[in-house]
C-alpha positions as CSV (number, residue, x, y, z in Angstrom):
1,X,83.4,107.9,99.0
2,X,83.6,108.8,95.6
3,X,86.1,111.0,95.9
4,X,88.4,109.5,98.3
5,X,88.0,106.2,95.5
6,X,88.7,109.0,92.6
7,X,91.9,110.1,94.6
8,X,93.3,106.8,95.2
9,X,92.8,105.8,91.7
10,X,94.6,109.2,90.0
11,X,97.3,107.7,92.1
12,X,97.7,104.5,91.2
13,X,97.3,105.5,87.3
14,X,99.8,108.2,87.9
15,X,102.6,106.7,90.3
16,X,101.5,109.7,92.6
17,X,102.4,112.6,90.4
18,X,98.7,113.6,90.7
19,X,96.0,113.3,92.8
20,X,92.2,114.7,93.2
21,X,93.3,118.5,94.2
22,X,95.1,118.4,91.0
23,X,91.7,117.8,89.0
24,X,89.7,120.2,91.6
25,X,92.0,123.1,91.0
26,X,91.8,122.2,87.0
27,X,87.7,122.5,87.1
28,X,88.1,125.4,89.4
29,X,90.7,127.4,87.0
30,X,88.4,126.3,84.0
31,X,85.6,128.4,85.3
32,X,83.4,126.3,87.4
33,X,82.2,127.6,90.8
34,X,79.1,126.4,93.0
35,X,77.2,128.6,91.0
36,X,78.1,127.1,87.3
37,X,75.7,124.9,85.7
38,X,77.8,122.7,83.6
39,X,76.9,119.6,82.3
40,X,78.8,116.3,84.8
41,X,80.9,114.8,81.9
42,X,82.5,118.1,81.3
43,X,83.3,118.9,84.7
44,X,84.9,115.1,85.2
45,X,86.8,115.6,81.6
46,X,88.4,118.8,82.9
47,X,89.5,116.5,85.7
48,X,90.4,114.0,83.9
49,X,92.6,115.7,81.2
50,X,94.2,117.8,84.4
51,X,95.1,114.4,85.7
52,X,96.2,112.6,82.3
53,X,93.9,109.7,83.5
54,X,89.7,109.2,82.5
55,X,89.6,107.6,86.7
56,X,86.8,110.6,87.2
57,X,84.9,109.6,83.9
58,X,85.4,105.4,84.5
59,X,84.7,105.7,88.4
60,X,81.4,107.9,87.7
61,X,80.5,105.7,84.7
62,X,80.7,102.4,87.0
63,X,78.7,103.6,90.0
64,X,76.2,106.2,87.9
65,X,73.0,103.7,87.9
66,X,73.9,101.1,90.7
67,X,74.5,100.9,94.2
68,X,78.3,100.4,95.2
69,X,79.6,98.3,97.9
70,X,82.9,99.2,99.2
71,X,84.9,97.4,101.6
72,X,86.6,100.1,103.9
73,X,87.7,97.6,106.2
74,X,90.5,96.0,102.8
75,X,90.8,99.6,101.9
76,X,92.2,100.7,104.8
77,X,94.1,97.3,105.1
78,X,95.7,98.2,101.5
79,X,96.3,102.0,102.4
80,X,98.3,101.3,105.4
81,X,95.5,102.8,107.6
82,X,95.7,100.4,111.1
83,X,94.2,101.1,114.5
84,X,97.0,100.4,117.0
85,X,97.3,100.6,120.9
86,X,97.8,104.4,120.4
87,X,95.2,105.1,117.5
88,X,95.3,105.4,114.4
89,X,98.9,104.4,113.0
90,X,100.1,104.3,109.4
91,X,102.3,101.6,107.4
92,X,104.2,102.7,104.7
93,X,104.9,99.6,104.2
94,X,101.3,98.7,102.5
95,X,100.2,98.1,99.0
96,X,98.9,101.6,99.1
97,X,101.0,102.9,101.7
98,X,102.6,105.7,99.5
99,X,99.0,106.7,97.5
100,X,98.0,107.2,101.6
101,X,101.1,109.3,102.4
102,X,100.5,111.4,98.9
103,X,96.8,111.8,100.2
104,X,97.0,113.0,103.5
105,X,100.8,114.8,103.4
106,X,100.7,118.4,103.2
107,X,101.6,119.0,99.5
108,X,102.8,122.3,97.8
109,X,100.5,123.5,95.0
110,X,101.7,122.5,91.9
C-alpha cells in the first residue's frame, strides 16, 4: 500500500514527470541492494531528491507509528480504476486518470 500511495503522490507533486521507479532506480544506483544496511531516512531521501519531492519522507513520516486506513474503494474511483461488464476498465477521464495511465503504461527508462 505504501508504495502504490508513494507512486501516486510522486505524481501528483510532479505533473507525472516522475514516479516510484524513478526513486527505486535512484536508491538502487546509489548503492543499496537487499543486502545494504542503511539507515530508512537515507534510503527515502535518495528517493526523494531522485524525485524532487519529500512524498517518501512525508508519507513514511505520517504512517510510521499509527495504523492507516485507506479507502481503496475512492482510490480507485479517483484513478479511473472501474469494474465494468467486461472487467476491469479504465477512465481517463478521472481525477487521477492520467497518474493511473503513468503507473501502469509501459515507460522507457529514463
Amino acid at each position: 500500500m505504501f508504495c502504490l500511495i508513494a507512486d501516486v503522490k510522486i505524481g501528483e507533486a510532479t505533473q507525472n514527470r516522475k514516479g516510484l521507479q524513478d526513486a527505486l532506480r535512484a536508491i538502487a544506483a546509489a548503492g543499496a541492494t537487499i543486502d545494504t544496511e542503511w539507515p530508512l531516512k537515507r534510503i527515502l531521501n535518495v528517493g526523494d531528491e531522485a524525485t524532487g519531492t519529500t512524498a517518501l519522507s512525508d508519507l513514511y513520516n505520517a504512517w510510521k507509528d499509527r495504523p492507516v486506513s485507506i479507502d481503496l474503494n475512492q482510490l480507485w474511483v479517483e484513478l479511473g480504476v472501474r469494474m465494468g461488464s467486461r472487467g476491469i476498465e479504465f477512465d481517463s477521464h478521472a481525477p487521477l486518470g492520467s497518474i493511473r495511465e503513468a503507473i501502469t503504461k509501459p515507460s522507457p527508462r529514463r
